[in-house]
C-alpha positions as CSV (number, residue, x, y, z in Angstrom):
1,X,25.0,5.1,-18.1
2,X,25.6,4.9,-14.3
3,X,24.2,7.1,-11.8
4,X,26.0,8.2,-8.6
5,X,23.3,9.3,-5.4
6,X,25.8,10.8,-2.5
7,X,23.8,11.9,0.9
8,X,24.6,12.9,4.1
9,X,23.4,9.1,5.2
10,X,21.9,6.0,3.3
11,X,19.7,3.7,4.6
12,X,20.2,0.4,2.4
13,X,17.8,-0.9,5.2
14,X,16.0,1.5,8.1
15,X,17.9,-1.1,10.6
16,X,21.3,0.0,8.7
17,X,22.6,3.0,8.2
18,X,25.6,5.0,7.0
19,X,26.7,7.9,7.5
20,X,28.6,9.6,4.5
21,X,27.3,7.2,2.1
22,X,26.3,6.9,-1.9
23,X,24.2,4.5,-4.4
24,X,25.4,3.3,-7.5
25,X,22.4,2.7,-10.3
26,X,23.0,1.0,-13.9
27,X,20.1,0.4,-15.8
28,X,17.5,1.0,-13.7
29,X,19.1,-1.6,-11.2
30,X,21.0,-0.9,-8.0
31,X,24.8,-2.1,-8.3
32,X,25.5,-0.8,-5.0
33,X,24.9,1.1,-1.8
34,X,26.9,1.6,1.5
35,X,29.7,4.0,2.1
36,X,30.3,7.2,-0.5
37,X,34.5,5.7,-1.1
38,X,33.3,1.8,-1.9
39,X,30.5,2.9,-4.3
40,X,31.5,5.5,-5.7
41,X,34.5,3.8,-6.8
42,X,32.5,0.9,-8.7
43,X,30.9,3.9,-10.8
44,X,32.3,4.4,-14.3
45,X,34.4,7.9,-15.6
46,X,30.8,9.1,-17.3
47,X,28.2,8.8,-14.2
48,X,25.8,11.1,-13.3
49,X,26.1,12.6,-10.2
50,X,23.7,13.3,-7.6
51,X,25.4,15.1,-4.8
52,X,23.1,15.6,-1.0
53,X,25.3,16.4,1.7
54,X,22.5,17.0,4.2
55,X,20.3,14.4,2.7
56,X,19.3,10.7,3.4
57,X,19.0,8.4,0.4
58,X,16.6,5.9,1.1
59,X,14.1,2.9,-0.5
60,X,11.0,4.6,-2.3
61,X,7.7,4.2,-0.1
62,X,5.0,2.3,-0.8
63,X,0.8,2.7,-0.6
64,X,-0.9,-0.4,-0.9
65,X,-4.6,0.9,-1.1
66,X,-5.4,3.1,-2.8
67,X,-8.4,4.1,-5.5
68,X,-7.3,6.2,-8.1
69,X,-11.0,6.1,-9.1
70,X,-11.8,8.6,-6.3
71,X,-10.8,12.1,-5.8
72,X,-10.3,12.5,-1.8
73,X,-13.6,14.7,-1.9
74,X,-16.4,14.9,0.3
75,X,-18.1,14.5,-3.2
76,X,-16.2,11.7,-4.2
77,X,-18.6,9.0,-4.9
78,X,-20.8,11.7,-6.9
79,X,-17.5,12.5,-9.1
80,X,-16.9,9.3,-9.4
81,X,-20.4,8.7,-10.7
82,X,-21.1,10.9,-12.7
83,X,-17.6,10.8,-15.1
84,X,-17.5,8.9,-18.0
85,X,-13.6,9.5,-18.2
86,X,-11.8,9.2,-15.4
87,X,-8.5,8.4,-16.6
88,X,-7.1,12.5,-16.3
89,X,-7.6,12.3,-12.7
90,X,-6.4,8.9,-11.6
91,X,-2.8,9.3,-14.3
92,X,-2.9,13.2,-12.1
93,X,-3.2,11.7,-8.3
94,X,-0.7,8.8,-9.7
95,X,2.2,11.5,-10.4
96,X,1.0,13.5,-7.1
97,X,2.2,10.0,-5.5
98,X,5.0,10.2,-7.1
99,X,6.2,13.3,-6.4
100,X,5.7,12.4,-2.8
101,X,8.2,10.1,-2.6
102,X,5.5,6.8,-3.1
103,X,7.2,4.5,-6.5
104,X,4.8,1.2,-5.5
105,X,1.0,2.0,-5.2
106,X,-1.6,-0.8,-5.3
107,X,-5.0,-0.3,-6.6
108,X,-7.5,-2.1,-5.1
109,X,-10.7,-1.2,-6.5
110,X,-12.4,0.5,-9.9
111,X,-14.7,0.6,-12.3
112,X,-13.6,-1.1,-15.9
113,X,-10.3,-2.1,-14.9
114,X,-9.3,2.2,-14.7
115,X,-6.3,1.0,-13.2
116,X,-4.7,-1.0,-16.1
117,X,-5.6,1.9,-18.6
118,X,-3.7,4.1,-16.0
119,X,-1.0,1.6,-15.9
120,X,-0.9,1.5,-19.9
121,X,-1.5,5.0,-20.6
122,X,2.0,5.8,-18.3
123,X,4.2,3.6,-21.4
124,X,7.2,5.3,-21.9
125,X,6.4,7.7,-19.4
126,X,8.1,8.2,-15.3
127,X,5.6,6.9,-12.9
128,X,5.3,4.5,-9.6
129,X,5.1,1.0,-10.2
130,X,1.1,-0.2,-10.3
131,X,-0.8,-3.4,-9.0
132,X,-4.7,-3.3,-9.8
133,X,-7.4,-5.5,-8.3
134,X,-9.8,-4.5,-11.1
135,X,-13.4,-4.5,-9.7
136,X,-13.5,-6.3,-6.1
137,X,-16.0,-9.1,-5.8
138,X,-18.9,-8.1,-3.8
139,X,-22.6,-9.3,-3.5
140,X,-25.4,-8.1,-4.5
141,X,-26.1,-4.3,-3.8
142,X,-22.9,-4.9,-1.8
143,X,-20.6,-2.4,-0.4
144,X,-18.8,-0.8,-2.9
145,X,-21.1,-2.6,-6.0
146,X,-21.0,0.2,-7.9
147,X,-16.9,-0.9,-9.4
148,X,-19.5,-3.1,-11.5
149,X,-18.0,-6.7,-9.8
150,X,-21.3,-7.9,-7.9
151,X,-21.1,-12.0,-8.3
152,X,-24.6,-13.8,-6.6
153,X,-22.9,-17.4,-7.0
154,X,-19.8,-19.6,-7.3
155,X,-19.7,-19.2,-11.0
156,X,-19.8,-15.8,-11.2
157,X,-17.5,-15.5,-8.7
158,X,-14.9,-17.7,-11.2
159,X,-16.0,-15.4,-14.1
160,X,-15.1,-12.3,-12.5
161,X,-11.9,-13.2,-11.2
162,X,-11.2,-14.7,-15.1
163,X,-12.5,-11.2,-16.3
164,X,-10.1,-9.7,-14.2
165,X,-7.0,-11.6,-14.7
166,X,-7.3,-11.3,-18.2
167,X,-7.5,-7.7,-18.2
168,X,-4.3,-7.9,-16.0
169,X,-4.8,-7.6,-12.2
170,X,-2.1,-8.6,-10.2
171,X,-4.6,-9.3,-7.2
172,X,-8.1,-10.0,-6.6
173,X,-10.1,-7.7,-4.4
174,X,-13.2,-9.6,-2.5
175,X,-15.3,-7.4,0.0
176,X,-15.5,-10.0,2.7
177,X,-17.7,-7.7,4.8
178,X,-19.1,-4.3,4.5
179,X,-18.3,-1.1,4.2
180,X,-19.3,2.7,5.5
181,X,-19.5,4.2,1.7
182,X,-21.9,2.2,0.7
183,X,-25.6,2.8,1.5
184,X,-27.7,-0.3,1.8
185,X,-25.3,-2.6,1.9
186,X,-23.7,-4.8,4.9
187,X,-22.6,-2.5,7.9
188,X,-18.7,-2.7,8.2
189,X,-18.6,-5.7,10.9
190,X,-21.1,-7.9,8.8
191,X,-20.1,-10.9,6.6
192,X,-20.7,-10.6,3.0
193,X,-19.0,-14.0,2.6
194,X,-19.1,-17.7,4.0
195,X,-15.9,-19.1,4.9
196,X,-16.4,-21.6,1.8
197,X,-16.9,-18.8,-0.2
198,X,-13.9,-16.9,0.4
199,X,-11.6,-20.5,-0.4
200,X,-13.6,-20.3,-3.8
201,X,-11.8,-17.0,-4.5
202,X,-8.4,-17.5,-2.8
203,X,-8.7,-21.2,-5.1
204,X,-9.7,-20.0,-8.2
205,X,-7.3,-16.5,-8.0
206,X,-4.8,-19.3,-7.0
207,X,-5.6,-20.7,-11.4
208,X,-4.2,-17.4,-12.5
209,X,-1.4,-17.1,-10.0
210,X,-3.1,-14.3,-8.2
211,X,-3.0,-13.4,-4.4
212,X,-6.3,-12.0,-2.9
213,X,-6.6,-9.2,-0.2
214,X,-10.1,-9.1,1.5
215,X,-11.7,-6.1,2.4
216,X,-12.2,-6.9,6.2
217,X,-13.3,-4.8,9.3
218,X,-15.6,-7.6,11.1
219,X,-13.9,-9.9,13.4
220,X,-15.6,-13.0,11.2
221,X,-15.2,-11.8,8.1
222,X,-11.3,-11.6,9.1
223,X,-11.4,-15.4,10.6
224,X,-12.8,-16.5,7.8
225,X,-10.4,-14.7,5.2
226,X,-7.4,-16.1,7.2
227,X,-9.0,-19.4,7.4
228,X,-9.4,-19.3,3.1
229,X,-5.6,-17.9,3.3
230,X,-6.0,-14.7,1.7
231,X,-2.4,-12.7,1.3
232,X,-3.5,-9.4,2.5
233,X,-6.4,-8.1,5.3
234,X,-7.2,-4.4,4.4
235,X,-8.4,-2.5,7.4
236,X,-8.5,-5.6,9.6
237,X,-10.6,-4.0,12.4
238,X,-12.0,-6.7,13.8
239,X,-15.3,-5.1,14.7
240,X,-18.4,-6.7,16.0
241,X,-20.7,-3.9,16.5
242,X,-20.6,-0.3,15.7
243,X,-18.7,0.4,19.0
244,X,-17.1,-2.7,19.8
245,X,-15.0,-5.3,18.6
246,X,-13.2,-8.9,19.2
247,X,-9.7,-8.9,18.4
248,X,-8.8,-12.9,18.4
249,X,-5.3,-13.8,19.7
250,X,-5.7,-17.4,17.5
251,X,-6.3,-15.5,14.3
252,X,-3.3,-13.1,14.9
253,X,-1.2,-15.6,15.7
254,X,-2.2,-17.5,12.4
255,X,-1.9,-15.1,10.5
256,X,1.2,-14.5,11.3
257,X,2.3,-18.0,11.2
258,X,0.9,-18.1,7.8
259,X,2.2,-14.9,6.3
260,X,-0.9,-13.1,5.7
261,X,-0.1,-9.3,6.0
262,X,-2.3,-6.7,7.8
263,X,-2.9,-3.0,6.1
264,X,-4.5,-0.6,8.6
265,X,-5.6,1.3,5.2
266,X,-5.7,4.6,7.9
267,X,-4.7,7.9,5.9
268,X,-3.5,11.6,7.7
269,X,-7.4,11.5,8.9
270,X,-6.3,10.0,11.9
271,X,-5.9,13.0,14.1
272,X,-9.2,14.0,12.9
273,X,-10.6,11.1,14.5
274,X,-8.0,11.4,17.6
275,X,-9.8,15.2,17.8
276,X,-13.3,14.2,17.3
277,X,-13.2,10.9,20.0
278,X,-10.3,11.9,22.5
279,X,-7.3,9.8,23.0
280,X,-9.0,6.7,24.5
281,X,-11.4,6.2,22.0
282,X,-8.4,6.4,19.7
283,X,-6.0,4.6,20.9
284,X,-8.8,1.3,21.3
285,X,-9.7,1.9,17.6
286,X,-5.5,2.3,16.5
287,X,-4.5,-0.2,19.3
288,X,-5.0,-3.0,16.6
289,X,-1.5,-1.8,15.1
290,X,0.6,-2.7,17.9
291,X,-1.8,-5.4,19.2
292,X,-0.7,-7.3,15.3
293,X,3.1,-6.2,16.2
294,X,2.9,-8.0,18.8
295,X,1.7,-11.3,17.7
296,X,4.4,-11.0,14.4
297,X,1.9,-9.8,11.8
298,X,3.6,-8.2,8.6
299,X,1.8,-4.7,8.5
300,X,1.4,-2.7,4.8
301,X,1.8,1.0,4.4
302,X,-1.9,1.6,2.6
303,X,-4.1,4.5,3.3
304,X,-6.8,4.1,1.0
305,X,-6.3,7.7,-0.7
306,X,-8.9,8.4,-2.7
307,X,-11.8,8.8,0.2
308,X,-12.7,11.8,1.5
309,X,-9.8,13.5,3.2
310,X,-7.7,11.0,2.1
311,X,-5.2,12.5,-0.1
312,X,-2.9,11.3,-2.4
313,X,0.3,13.0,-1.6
314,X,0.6,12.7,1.8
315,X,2.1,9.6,2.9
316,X,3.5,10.9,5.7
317,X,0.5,12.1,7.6
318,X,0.0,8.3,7.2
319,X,2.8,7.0,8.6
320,X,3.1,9.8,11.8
321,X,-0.1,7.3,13.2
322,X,2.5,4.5,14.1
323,X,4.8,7.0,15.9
324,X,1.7,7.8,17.9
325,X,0.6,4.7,18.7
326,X,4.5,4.7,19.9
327,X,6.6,3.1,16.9
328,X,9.8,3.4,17.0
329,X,10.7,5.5,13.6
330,X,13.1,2.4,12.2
331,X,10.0,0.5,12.2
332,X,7.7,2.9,10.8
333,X,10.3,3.3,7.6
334,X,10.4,-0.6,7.5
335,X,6.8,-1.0,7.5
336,X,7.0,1.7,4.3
337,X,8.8,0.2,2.2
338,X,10.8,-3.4,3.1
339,X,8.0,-4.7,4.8
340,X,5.4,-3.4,2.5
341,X,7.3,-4.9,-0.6
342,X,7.5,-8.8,1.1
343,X,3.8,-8.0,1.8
344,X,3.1,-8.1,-2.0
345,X,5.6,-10.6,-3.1
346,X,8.1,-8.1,-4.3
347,X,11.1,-8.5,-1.7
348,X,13.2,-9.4,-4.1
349,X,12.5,-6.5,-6.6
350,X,12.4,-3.6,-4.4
351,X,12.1,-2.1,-0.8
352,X,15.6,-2.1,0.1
353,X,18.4,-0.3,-1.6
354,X,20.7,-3.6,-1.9
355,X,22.6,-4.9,-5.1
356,X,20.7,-6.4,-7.8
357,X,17.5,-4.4,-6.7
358,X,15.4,-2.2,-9.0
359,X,16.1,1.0,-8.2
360,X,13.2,2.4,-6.8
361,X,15.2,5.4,-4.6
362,X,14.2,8.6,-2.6
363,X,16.3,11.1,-1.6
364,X,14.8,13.8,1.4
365,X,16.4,16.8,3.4
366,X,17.3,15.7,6.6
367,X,16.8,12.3,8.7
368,X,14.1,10.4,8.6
369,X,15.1,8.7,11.9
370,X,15.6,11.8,13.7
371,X,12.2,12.9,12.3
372,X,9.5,11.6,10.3
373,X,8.8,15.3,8.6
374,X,12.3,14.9,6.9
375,X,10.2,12.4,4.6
376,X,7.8,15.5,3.3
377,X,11.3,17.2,1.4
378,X,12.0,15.4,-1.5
379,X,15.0,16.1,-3.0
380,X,15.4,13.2,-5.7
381,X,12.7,10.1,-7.0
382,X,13.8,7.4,-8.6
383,X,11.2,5.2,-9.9
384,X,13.0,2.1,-11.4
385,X,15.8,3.8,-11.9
386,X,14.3,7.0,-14.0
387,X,14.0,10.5,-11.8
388,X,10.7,11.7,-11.4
C-alpha cells in the first residue's frame, strides 16, 4: 500500500527545500520526495493520503544519548536503584520520544542490557529505531559502576565487551574519564583509561563489528580516545580542572580528519545553566560547539535524557542551544537528523527523506527554518514507515 505525505514544504535535505511538495512511502521505504505533481504522480489509485497544507514534512530527529534506565528526576539514581523492573518506564519515555518527533535514539548506558529488552519487548509494536551500549566499561568504583560493567584488566575488558555483543549492542560504551553522578569515582576531567587501554576496546569492539563512543569531558581522556579511534566523543568538554579547560586545535583537527563525531550530550537544561552563570560563563562552557564546527567535526544531536531535568520529550529545547550559540537553523536541522545518522553509520538508512531510504518521516505545523518551535507541533510520525 502506498502512502502519499503532502505539506506546505518538504525538506528532503534541510539545505533543499520545496515549497508545495509531497513523499511517496511503499513498504516502509521512501520511493520519493520533491514536488507535490512529480510524487504524487508515482503513487498508485489506492494510496493513503496525508494532506498538510501549512505543514513541513521533514526527516525524523534523532537523540544519540540517552538512558532510558533513568527517569529525568532529581531522584533518578535512587529510582533507578531501588527498581527491580524497570522495563514500564524506559518502553514509556521510549514512546514519549516518539511522540516528539525523535524515530532514532541511542542508548548508551544500563543495567542488564534494559535496552535490548526494551528493544524486544516493542516486536510488532510502533516505536523509534534503538541502538544499546549495554553496560559501559568503567573501572573499579568508576563513574557510573553501578550499570554493573566495572572491568579491573584487559581481560575483563574483552569479556564485557563479548557479554555485550552477544546480548546485541550495537556499540560499546567505555567511560574514558569521570563523571558528576557518581560519588567516589574520577572527577569529570580525570582519566579512567590509558591510551593503550582505550585501543584494547576500540580493537576488540572492532571483533564484533562494533563502533565505541567514550564517555569524555577531560581534555586527555579525549586525546587519548581519538588517538584509539573511537567513533563517537560524548560530551567532549575538554576539561582540565573544575573551572578550566584545554581545547586542542591537533585533536579537533584529527578528529575530524578521521571521522570521529562529537555529541555535546547538552539537554533543554542549558538556559538553566545560561541563568545560573551569566552569558560568559556560558558561552566558554557552549563555545566548544562552534569551536568543533569550525575545525569540520561531525556533531550528534544527544542530550542524555534521562538525568535530572533532562527529559525525554523535548528535543527541541535541545536543539534551540545551537541557535544560541548562533547556528544557523539549516544546520541545526542537519545536525538532527542527516548528520546524526552518518554519525552512527546509518547514512544510508535514514536521515534524509531521499529514494530508497527507510522512511523515518515527521511532519510539524509551520517551518522549521523560519522557527525552530515549529518542530514542538507534530502533526504526523513515521517510524520506518508505520505512523506513530
Amino acid at each position: 500500500m502506498d502512502t502519499v505525505i503532502t505539506a506546505g514544504r518538504v525538506l528532503p535535505r534541510p539545505s533543499a527545500p520545496v515549497e508545495d511538495g509531497a513523499v511517496l512511502v511503499r513498504d516502509g521505504v521512501i520511493v520519493a520526495a520533491g514536488p507535490r505533481a512529480d510524487v504524487v504522480a508515482q503513487a498508485g489509485p489506492d494510496a493513503v493520503r496525508h494532506d498538510f497544507p501549512t505543514g513541513t514534512a521533514l526527516a525524523g530527529l534523532f537523540n544519540v544519548h540517552v538512558h532510558l534506565a533513568f527517569d529525568a528526576s532529581r531522584e533518578m539514581l535512587a529510582h533507578f536503584s531501588e527498581s527491580d523492573d524497570l522495563l514500564e518506564g524506559a518502553r514509556s519515555r521510549l514512546t514519549s520520544m516518539l511522540r516528539s518527533g525523535v524515530t532514532t535514539v541511542r542508548d548508551l548506558g544500563d543495567r542488564g542490557h534494559l535496552g535490548a529488552a526494551v528493544r524486544r519487548s516493542f516486536a510488532g509494536e510502533v516505536a523509534p529505531r534503538l541502538l544499546v551500549s549495554g553496560p559501559p566499561i568503567t573501572v573499579p568504583g568508576g563513574h557510573c559502576h553501578f550499570f554493573g560493567g566495572e572491568v579491573s584488566s584487559d581481560d575483563e575488558i574483552r569479556a564485557l565487551i563479548d557479554a555485550n555483543a552477544a546480548a546485541g549492542a550495537d556499540v560499546i560504551k567505555v567511560m574514558a574519564s569521570g563523571g558528576q553522578i557518581t560519588e567516589g569515582g574520577a572527577d569529570m576531567w580525570e582519566s579512567q583509561f590509558d591510551a593503550r587501554q582505550l585501543s584494547l576496546v576500540v580493537a576488540h569492539a572492532a571483533t564484533h563489528g562494533l563502533p565505541v563512543a567514550a564517555h569524555a569531558h577531560g581534555a586527555d581522556a579525549i586525546e587519548a580516545a581519538v588517538e584509539a579511534g573511537v567513533s563517537t566523543v560524548e560530551h567532549c568538554s575538554f576539561l582540565t580542572g573544575p573551572r578550566s579547560s584545554d581545547r586542542r586545535d591537533a585533536v579537533a583537527a584529527k578528529m575530524a580528519a578521521d571521522g570521529i563525531s562529537a555529541c555535546s550530550t547538552s539537554s533543554r537544561n542549558w538556559r538553566v545553566i545560561v541563568e545560573k552563570l551569566g552569558d560568559e560563563v556560558a558561552q566558554a562552557m557552549y563555545g566548544r560547539l562552534p569551536w568543533l564546527e569550525e575545525h569540520g567535526v561531525r556533531l550528534l544531536s544527544g542530550t542524555d535524557a534521562g538525568l535530572p531535568g533532562s527529559v525525554f520529550d523535548d528535543p527541541v529545547g535541545a536543539l534551540e542551544l545551537y541557535e544560541w550559540l548562533g547556528f544557523p537553523r539549516r544546520r541545526i536541522l542537519e545536525i538532527a537528523t542527516e548528520d546524526s545518522a552518518a554519525g552512527l553509520g546509518l547514512g544510508s538508512v535514514t536521515g534524509r527523506l531521499e529514494a530508497g531510504l527507510t522512511a523515518d518521516v515527521l511532519v510539524v505545523e509551520g517551518d522549521p527554518l523560519a522557527s525552530l518551535s515549529a518542530l514542538r507541533n507534530p502533526l504526523l510520525v513515521l517510524a520506518q514507515g508505520r505512523e506513530a
